[in-house]
N, C-alpha and C positions, 0 to 999 in steps of 0.2 A: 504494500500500500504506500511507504512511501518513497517507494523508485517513480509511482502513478505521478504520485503529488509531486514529487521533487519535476520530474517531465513534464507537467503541466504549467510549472511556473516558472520551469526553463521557456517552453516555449512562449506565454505570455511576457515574461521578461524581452525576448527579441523582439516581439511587436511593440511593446510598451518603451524598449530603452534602446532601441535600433540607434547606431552610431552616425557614423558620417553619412549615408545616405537623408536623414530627416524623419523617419519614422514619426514620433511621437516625442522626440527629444524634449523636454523642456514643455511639454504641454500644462502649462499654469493656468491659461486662461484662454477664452473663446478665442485670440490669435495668435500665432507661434509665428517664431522666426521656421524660414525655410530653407533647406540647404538640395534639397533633390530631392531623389525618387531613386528608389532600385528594383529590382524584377516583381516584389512583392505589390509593386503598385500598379492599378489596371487605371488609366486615367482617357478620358473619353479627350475630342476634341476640344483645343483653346474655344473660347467665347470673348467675344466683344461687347461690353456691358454697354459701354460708351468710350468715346476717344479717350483713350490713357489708362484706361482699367479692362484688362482681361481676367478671366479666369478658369479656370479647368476642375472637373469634377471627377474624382478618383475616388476607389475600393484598395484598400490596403490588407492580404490574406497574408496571417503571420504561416512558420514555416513550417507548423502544424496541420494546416492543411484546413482549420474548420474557425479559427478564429478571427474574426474581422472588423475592420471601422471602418467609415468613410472621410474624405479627406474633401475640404476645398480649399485650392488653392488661387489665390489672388494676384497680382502682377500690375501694380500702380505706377505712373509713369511722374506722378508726383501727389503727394499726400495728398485723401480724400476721405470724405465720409463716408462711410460704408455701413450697411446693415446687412446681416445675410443668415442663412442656417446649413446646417450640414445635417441629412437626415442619412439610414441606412432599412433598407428592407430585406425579407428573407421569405420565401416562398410569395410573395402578393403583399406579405403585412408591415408592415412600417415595425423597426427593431428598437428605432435610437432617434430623439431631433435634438441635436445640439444648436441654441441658438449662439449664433455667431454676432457679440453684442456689438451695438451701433456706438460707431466710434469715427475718429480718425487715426487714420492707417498712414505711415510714414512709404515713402517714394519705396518698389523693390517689392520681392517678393512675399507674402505671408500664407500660412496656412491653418485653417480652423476643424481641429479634430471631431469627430465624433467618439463616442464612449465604443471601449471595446467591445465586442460580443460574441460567444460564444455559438456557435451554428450547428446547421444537423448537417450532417453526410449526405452528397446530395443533391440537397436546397440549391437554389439559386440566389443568388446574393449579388445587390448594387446600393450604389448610393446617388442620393441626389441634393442637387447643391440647390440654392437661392441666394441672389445678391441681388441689393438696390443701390444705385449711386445716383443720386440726382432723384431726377422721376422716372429714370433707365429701371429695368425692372426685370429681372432673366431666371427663370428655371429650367435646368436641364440634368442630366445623368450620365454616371458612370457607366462603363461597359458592362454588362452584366457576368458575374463568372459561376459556377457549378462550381460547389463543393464537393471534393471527388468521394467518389460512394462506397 
């Protein structure tokens, strides 16, 4: 029982403390600095909010194979107000909405986690972003992945 346990928080630890790729680093608050992305992250196409602010909506499957969160990542071309959320579903049903609190956001990249979550064998699992800047207004989603069975 506890080689289970010990394995289980090894693997949440790699999603939770993923190193130079960006993971979950430093996740304190609805916006994290961001450093990348590594194979763990399934990130749909950039969006154009409005002129100077993009951003991308990613699923991050730690390397366990069933654990996930969803990520939104933002790209401001110089400091802006931003309000947004980052949600995560699994089979049809909404898992997670992290609101990503209304702020200003300094020029550069940031990224607003969602809570981890624990999945079925399987399932299919994404995430979907929301951001507003201005009166721009944009919902869209991660690629969808299969939890393998």
């Amino acid at each position: 029982m506890k080689r289970i346990l010990a394995a289980a928080a090894a693997s949440l630890t790699v999603l939770l403390a993923a190193g130079p790729a960006g993971a979950v680093v430093g996740d304190t608050g609805p916006w994290n600095s961001f450093n990348g992305i590594d194979s763990r992250w399934h990130c749909g196409s950039t969006v154009t909010i409005e002129a100077g602010v993009q951003a991308q909506s990613c699923l991050i499957v730690a390397t366990d194979g069933v654990s996930y969160q969803g990520a939104t990542i933002i790209n401001l071309a110089a400091p802006a107000y931003i309000s947004g959320s980052t949600e995560t579903f699994e089979a049809g049903s909404q898992t997670w909405d992290r609101g990503c609190t209304n702020g200003t956001l300094p020029a550069g990249h940031s990224v607003c986690f969602s809570k981890t979550i624990t999945g079925h064998l399987g399932n299919a699992v994404h995430a979907r972003s929301t951001i507003q800047s201005g009166v721009n207004y944009k919902v869209w989603t991660s690629p969808t992945v299969v939890l393998p069975a």
